[in-house]
VOPAGU-2260 file (C-alpha; in pm, 1 decimal, decimal comma):
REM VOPAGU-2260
SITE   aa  ch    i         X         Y         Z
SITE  UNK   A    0    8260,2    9556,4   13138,8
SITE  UNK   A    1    8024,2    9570,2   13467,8
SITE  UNK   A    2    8228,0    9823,0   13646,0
SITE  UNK   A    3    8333,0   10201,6   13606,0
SITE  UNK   A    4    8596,9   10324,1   13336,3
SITE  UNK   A    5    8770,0   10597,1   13488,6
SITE  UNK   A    6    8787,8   10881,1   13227,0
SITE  UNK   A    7    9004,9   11167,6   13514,1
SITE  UNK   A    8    9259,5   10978,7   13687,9
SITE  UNK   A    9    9654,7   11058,0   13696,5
SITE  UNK   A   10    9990,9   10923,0   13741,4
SITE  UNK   A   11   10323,5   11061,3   13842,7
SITE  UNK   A   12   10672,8   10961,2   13784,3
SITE  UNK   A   13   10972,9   11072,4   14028,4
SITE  UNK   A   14   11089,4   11206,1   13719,6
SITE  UNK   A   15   10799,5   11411,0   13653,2
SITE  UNK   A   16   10784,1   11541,1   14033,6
SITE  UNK   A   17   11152,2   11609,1   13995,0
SITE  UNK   A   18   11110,5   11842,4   13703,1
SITE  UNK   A   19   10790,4   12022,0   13830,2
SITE  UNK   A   20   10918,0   12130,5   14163,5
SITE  UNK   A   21   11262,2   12226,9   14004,4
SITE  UNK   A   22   11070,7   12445,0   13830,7
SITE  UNK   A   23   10922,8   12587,6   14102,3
SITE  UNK   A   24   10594,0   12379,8   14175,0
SITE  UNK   A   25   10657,1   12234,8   14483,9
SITE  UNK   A   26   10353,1   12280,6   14644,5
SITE  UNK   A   27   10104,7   12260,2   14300,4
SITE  UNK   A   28    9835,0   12473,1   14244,4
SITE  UNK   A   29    9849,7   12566,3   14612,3
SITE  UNK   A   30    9790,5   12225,2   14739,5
SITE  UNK   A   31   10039,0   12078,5   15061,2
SITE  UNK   A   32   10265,8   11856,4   14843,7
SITE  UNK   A   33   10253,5   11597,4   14550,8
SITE  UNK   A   34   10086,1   11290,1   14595,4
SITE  UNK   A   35   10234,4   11000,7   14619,8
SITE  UNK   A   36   10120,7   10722,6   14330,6
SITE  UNK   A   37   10230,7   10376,9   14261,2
SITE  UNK   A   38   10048,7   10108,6   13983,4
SITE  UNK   A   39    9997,1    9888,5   14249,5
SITE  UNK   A   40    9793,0   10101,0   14459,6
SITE  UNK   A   41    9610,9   10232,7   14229,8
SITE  UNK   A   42    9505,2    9895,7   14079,7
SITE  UNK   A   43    9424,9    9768,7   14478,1
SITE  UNK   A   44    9202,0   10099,0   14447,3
SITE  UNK   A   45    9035,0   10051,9   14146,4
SITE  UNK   A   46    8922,5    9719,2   14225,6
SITE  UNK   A   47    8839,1    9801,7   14583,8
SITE  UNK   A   48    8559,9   10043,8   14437,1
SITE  UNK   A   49    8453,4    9889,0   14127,2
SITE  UNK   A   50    8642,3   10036,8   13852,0
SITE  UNK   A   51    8723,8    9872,6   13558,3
SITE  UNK   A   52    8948,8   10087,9   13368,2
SITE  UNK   A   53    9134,3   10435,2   13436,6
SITE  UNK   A   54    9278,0   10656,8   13167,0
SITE  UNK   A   55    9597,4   10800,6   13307,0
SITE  UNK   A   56    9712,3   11183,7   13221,1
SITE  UNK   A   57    9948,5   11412,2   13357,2
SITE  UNK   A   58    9767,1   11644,5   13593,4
SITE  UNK   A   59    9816,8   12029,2   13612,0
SITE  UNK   A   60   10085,1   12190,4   13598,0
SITE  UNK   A   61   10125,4   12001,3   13300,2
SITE  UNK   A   62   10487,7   11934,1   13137,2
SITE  UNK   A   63   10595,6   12279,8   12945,9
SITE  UNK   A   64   10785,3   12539,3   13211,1
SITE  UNK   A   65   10908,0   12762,6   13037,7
SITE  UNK   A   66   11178,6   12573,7   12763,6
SITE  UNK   A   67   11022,4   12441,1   12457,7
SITE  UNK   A   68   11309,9   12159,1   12397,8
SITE  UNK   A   69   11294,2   12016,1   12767,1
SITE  UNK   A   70   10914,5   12033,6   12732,7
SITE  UNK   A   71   10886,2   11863,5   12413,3
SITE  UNK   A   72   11148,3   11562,3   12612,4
SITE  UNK   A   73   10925,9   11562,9   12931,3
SITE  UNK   A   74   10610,0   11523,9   12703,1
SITE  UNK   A   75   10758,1   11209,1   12520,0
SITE  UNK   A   76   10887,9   11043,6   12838,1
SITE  UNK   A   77   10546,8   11073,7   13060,6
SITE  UNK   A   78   10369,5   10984,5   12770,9
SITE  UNK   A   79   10610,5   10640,2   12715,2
SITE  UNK   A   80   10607,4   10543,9   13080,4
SITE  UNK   A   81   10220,7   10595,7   13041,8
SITE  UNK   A   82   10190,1   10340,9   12732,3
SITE  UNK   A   83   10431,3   10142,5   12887,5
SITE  UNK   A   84   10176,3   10108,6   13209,6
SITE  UNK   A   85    9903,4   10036,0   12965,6
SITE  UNK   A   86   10122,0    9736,5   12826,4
SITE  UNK   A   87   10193,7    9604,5   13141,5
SITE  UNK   A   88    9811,7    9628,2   13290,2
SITE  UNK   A   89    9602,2    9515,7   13013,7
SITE  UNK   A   90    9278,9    9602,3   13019,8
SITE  UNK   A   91    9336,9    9824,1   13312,2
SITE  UNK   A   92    9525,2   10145,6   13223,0
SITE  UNK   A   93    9459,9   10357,6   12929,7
SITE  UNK   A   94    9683,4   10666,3   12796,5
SITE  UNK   A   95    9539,4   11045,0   12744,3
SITE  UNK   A   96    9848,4   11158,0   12627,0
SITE  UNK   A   97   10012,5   11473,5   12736,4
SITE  UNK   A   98   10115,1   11820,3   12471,1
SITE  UNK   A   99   10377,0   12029,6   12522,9
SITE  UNK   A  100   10202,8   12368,9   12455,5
SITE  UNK   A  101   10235,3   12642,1   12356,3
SITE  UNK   A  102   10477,4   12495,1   12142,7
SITE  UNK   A  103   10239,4   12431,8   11859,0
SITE  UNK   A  104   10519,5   12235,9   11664,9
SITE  UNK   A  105   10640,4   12008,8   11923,6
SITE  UNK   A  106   10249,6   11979,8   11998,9
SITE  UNK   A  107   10139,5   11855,4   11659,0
SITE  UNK   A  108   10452,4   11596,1   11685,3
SITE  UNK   A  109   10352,6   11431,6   11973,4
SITE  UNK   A  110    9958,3   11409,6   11865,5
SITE  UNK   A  111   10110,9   11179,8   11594,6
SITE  UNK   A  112   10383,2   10964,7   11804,7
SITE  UNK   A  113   10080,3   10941,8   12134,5
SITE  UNK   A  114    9880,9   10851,8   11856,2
SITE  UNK   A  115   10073,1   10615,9   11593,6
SITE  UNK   A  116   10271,6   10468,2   11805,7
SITE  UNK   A  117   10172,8   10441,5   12132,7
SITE  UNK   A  118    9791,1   10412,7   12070,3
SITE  UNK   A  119    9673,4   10729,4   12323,3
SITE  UNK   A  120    9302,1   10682,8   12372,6
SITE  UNK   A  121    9308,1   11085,0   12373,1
SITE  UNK   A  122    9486,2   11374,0   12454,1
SITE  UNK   A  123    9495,8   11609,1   12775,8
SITE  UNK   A  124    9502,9   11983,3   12762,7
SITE  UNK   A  125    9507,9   12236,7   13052,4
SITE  UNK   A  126    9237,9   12534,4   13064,2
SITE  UNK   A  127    9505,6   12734,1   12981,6
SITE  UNK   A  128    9820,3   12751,5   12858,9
SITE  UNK   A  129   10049,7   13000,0   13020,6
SITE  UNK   A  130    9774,5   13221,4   13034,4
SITE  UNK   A  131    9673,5   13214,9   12723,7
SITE  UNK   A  132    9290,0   13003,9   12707,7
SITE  UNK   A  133    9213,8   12744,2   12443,0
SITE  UNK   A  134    9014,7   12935,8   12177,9
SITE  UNK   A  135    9333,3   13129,0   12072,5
SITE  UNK   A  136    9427,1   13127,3   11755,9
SITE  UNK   A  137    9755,0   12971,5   11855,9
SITE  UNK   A  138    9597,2   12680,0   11896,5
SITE  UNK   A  139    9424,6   12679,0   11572,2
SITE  UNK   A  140    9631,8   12407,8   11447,4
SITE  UNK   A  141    9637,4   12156,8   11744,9
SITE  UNK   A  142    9205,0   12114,3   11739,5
SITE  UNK   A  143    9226,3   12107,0   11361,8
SITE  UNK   A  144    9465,7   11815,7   11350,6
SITE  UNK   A  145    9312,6   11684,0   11680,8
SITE  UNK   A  146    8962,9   11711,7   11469,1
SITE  UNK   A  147    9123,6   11523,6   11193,7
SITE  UNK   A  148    9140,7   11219,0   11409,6
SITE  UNK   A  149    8843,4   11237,6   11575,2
SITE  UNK   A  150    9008,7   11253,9   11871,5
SITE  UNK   A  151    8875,8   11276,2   12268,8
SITE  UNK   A  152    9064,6   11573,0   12469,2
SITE  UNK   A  153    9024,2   11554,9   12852,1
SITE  UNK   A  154    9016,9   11942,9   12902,9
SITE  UNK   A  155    9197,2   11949,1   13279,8
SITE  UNK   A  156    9166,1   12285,9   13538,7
SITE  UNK   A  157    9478,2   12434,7   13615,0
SITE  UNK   A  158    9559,1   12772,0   13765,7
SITE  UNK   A  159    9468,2   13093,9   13596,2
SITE  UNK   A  160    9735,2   13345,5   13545,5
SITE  UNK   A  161    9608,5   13588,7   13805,5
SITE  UNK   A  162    9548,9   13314,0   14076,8
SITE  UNK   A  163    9749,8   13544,8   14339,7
SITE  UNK   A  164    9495,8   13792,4   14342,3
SITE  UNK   A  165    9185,2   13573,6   14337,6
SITE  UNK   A  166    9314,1   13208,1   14538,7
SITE  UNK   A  167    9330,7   13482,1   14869,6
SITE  UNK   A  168    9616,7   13199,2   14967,9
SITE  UNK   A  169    9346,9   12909,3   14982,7
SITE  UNK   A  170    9453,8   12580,4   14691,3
SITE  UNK   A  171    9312,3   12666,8   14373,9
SITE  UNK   A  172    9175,9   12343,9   14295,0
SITE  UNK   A  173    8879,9   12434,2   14566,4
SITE  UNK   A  174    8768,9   12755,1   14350,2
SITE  UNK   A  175    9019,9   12842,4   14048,7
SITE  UNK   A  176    8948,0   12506,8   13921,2
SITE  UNK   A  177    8600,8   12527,0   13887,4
SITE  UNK   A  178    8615,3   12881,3   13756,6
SITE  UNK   A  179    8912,8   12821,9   13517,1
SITE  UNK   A  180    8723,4   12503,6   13293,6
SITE  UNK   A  181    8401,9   12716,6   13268,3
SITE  UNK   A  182    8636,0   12994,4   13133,6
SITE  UNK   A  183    8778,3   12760,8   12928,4
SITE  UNK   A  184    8507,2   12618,9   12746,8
SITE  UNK   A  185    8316,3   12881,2   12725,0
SITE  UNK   A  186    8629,1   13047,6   12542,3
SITE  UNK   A  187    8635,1   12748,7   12276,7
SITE  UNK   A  188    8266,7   12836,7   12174,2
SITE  UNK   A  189    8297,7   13178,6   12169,9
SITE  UNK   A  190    8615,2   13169,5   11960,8
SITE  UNK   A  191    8395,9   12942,8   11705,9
SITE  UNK   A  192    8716,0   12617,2   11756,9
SITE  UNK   A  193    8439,2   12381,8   11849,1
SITE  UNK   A  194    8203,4   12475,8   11563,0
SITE  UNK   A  195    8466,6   12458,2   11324,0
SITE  UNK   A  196    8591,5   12144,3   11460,4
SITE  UNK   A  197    8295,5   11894,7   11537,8
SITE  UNK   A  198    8470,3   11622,2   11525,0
SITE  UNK   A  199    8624,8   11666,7   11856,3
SITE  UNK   A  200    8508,1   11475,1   12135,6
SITE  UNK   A  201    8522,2   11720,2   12484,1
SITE  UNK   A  202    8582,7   11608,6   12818,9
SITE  UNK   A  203    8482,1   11900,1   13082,0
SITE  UNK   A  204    8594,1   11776,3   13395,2
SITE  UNK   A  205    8458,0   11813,6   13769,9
SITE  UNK   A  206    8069,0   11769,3   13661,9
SITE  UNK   A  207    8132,0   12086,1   13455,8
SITE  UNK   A  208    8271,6   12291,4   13673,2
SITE  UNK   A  209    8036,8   12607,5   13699,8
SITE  UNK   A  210    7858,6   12583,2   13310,1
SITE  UNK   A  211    7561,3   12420,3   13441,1
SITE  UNK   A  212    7449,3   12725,8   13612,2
SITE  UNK   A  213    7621,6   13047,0   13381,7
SITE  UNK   A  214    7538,7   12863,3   13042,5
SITE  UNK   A  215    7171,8   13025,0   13017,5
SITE  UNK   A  216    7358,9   13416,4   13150,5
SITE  UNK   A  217    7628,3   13290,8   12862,9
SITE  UNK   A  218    7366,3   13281,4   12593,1
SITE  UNK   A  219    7165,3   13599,3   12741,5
SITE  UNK   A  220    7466,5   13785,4   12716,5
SITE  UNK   A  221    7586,0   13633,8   12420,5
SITE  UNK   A  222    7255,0   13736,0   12206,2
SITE  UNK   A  223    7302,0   14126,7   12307,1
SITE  UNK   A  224    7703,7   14040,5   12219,4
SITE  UNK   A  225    7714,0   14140,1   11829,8
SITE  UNK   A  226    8068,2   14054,2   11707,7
SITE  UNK   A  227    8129,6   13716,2   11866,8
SITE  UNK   A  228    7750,3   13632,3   11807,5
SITE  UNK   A  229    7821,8   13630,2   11417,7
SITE  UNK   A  230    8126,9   13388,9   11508,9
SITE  UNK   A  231    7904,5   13116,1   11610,4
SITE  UNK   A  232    7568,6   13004,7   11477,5
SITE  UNK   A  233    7435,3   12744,7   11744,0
SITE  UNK   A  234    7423,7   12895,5   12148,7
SITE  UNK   A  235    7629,8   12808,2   12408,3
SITE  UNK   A  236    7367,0   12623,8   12567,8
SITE  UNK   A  237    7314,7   12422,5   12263,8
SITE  UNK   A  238    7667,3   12370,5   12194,3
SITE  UNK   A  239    7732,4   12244,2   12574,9
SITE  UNK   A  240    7475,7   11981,1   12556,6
SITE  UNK   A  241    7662,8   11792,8   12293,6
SITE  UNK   A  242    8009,4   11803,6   12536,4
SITE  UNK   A  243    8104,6   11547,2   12775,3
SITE  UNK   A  244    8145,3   11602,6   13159,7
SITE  UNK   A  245    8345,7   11387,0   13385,4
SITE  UNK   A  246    8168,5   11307,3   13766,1
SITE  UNK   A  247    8534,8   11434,1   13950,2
SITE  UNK   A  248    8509,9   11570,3   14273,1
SITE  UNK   A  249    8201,7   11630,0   14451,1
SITE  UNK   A  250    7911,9   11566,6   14240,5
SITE  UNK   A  251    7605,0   11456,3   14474,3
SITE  UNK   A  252    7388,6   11561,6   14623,2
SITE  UNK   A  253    7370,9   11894,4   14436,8
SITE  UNK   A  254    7614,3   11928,6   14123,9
SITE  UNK   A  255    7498,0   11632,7   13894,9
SITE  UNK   A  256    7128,7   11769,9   13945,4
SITE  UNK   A  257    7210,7   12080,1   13798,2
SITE  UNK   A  258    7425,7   11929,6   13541,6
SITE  UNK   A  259    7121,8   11729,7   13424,3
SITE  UNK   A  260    6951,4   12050,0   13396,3
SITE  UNK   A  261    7205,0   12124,1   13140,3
SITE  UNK   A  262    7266,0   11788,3   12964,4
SITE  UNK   A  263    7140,9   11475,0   12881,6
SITE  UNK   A  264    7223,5   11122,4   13079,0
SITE  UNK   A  265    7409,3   11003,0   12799,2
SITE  UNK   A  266    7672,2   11290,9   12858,9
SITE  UNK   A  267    7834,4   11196,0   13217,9
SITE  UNK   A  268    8145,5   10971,3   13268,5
SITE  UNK   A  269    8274,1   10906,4   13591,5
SITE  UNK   A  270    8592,6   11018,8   13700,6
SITE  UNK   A  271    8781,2   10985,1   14014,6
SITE  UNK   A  272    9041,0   11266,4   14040,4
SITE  UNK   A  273    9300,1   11009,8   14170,4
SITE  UNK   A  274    9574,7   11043,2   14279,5
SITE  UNK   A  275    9506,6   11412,6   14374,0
SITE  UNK   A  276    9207,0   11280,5   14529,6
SITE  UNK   A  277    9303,6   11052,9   14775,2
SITE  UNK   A  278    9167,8   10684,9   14812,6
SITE  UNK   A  279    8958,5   10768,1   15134,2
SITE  UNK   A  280    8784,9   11035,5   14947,8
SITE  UNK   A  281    8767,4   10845,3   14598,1
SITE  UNK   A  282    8582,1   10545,4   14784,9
SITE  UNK   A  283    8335,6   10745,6   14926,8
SITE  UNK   A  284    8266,9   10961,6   14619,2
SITE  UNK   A  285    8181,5   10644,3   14424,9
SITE  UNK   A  286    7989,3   10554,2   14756,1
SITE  UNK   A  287    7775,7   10885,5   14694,2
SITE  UNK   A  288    7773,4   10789,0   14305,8
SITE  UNK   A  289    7614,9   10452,3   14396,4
SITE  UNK   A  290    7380,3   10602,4   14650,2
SITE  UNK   A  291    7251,6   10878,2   14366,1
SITE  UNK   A  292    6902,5   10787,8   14144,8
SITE  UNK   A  293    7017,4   10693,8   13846,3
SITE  UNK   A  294    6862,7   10902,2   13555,1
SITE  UNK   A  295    6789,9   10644,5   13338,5
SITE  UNK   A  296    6528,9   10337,7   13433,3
SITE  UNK   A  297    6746,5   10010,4   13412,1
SITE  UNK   A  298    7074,5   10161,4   13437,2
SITE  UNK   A  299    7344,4   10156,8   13723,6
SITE  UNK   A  300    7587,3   10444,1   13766,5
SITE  UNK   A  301    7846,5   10164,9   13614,6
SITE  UNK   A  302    7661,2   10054,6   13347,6
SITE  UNK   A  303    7566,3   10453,6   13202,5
SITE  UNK   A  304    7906,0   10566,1   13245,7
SITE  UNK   A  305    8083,5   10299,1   13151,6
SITE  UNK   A  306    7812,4   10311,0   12767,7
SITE  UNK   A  307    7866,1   10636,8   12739,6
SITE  UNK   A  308    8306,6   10619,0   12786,9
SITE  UNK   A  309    8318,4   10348,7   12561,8
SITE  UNK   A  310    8279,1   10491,3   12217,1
SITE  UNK   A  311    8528,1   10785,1   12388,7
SITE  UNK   A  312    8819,6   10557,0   12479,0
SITE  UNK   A  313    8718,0   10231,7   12444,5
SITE  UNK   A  314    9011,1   10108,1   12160,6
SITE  UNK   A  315    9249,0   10345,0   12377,4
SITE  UNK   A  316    9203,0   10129,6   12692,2
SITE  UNK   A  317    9357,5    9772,4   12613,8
SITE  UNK   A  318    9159,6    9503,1   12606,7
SITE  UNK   A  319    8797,7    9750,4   12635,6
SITE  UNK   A  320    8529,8    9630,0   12378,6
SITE  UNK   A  321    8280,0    9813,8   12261,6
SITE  UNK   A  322    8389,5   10126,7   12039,1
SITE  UNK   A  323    8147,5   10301,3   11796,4
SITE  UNK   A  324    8219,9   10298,2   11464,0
SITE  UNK   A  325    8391,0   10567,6   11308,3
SITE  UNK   A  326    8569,1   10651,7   11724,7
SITE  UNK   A  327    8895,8   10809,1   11708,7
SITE  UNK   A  328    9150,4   10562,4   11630,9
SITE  UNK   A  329    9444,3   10787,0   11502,2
């Protein structure tokens, strides 16, 4: 593969939109309206830029509104017409399936179906659910079964539960976003879920959102901390070096610098943000991308993204070659 495999782009069914604004989203997470997306022009954009391969999920607000049952039916039928893009677009599409949390039952049910039967090449969870942030003990079970499979979890921004009083009536994607995955993550350290469950394989979106410059105040405040400190043995700066951070949204001329203060080259994946992003903006992020230095001598921006995705999703993205042994398979 010579071009980009696109670990943060989404899809939308009329179904889906249906749903979402019946129960209230119309205008998600602040922005205007829901984006229109079709296969076809996503494809004409993919090639138009240079991208290989795009891993479709379900963006916030995700597919649980309140009703566990109607959740646990919206989950299964995104996630089918998902696969069944996949099988119709070899090579191009791949699946991070969606969850419908907090129902930890229905949850763990459709880890095995995405999984078993309809070959996922992960799993996509919002920065919170309802609320309540990842490294709850709710979700104990969900990362330990996700950890038994070794499996890759695109962790996607969505809007915290007090975004009235902090959005001040601007889209949250602009701040709450950003924000809202650094809460996030930091949460699944300091609850000791990613120590407990190395085997998981972390997707931070949006060049890591605003880790790269709270990590070292994490670990300074962390050290003086007591209780949580004797949750966790390695830092939070050690244990965010060994996480995985998708290139969404603006990432040159100043994000990806600071990110590679943080972590190493072999950490980034691109990701594109589409359809929420629109093309205009998509072409000339990857313009930016392709302008950038490359960190590593004799690499493009294509070629070190597209290494470091493939032992991520690689078997989940038909027709991909090139998965590391011992990669989540299911």
């Amino acid at each position: 593969m010579t071009g980009f495999i696109d670990v943060h782009a989404h899809f939308l069914t009329d179904a889906y939109v249906a749903q979402a604004r019946a129960a209230g989203h119309d205008a998600p997470d602040g922005m205007p309206a829901w984006p229109e997306w079709s296969a076809g022009a996503h494809l004409e954009l993919m090639d138009r830029v240079g991208i290989d391969s795009a891993v479709l999920s379900i963006s916030s607000p995700g597919v649980h509104f309140g009703d566990d049952g109607a959740a646990r039916a919206l989950a299964r039928e995104v996630n089918e017409a998902g696969a069944s893009l996949v099988r119709d677009h070899a090579g191009r599409f791949g699946l991070f399936a969606s969850l419908p949390l907090p129902d930890i039952e229905g949850a763990l049910s459709e880890i095995g179906y995405a999984f078993d039967v309809l070959g996922a090449a992960g799993v996509i969870v919002q920065t919170n659910i309802h609320g309540s942030y990842l490294g709850d003990d709710l979700f104990e079970p969900v990362f330990a079964e996700l950890a038994r499979r070794r499996a890759t979890v695109l962790v996607h921004p969505t809007s915290p539960i007090a975004w009235k009083q902090t959005a001040l009536g601007r889209p949250r994607p602009m701040l709450e976003f950003i924000f809202d995955a650094a809460r996030a993550v930091i949460d699944l350290i300091l609850s000791g879920t990613l120590e407990r469950h190395p085997e998981l394989e972390i997707i931070v979106p949006h060049v890591g959102g605003a880790l790269p410059v709270l990590a070292d105040r994490v670990d300074a405040f962390w050290a003086a901390s007591g209780p949580e400190r004797e949750l966790v043995e390695a830092g939070a700066v050690a244990q965010l070096r060994r996480l995985h951070y998708d290139l969404a949204g603006t990432p040159f001329p100043r994000h990806v610098p600071a990110l590679l203060g943080l972590v190493d080259p072999d950490r980034l994946l691109y990701g594109s943000d589409y359809c929420f992003t629109p093309s205009s903006a998509v072409q000339a992020q990857v313009a930016s991308i392709n302008a950038a230095r490359v960190p590593v001598e004799g690499e493009s921006w294509q070629s070190l993204t597209t290494r470091n995705a493939l032992p991520l999703v690689g078997a989940g993205v038909a027709g991909a070659t090139g998965r590391a042994e011992g990669s989540p398979s299911g």
